[in-house]
C-alpha positions as CSV (number, residue, x, y, z in Angstrom):
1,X,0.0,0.0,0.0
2,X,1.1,3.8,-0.8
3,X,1.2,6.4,1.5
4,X,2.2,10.0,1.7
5,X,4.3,11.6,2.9
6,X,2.5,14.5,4.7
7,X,5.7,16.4,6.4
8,X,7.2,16.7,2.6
9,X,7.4,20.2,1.3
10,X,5.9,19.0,-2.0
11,X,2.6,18.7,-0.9
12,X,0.5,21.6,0.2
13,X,-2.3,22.7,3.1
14,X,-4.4,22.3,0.3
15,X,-3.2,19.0,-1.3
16,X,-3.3,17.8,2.5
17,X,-6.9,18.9,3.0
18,X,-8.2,16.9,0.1
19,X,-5.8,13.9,1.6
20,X,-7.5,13.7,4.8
21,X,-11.2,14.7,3.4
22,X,-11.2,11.7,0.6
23,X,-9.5,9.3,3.3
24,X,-12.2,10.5,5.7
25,X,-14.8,9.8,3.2
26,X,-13.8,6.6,1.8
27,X,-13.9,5.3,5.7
28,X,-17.2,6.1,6.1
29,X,-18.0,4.1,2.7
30,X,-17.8,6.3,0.0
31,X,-16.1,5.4,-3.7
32,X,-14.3,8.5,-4.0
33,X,-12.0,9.4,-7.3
34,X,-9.7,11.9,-7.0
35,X,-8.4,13.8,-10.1
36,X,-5.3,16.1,-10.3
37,X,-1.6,16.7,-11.0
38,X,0.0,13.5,-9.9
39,X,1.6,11.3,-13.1
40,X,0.0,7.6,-12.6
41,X,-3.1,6.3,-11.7
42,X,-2.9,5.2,-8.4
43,X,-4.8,3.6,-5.4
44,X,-3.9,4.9,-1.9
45,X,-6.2,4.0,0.9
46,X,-9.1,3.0,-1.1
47,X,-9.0,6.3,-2.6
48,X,-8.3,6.3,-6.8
49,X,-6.1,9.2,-7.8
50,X,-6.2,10.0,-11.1
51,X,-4.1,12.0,-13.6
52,X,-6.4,15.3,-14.8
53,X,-4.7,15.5,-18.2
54,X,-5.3,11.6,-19.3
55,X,-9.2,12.3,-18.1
56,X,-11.9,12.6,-20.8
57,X,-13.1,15.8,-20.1
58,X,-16.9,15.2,-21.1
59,X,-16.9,12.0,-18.8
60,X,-15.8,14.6,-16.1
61,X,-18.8,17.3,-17.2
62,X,-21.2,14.0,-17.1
63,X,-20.6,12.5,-13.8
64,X,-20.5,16.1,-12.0
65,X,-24.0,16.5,-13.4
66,X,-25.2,12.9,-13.2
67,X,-24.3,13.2,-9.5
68,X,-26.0,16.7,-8.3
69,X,-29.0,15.6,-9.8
């Protein structure tokens, strides 16, 4: 299993807000997908982190909308 490194100056307040939220989230039950900067698909904690450039932006569009409604 991965983990982060949370003390390393690479990652953020921000970066470590989402960390803790997602982990928080996927404890409680919750599939959650994560999509940003980082270079490979990975799996940390339950949690799928996925690279924002590779990402179909129209799936992205559809399952914010399919989701709120």
């Amino acid at each position: 299993m991965q983990k982060y490194d949370l003390n390393s100056k690479r990652i953020r307040s921000g970066e470590i807000a989402i960390i803790y939220l997602s982990n928080g989230l996927s404890k409680l039950g919750n599939k959650i997908d994560v999509y940003n900067n980082n270079k490979n698909y990975c799996i940390i904690n339950d949690v799928k982190y996925f690279n924002l450039g590779n990402t179909n932006k129209n799936f992205l569009l559809y399952r914010l909308q399919s989701e709120h409604n």
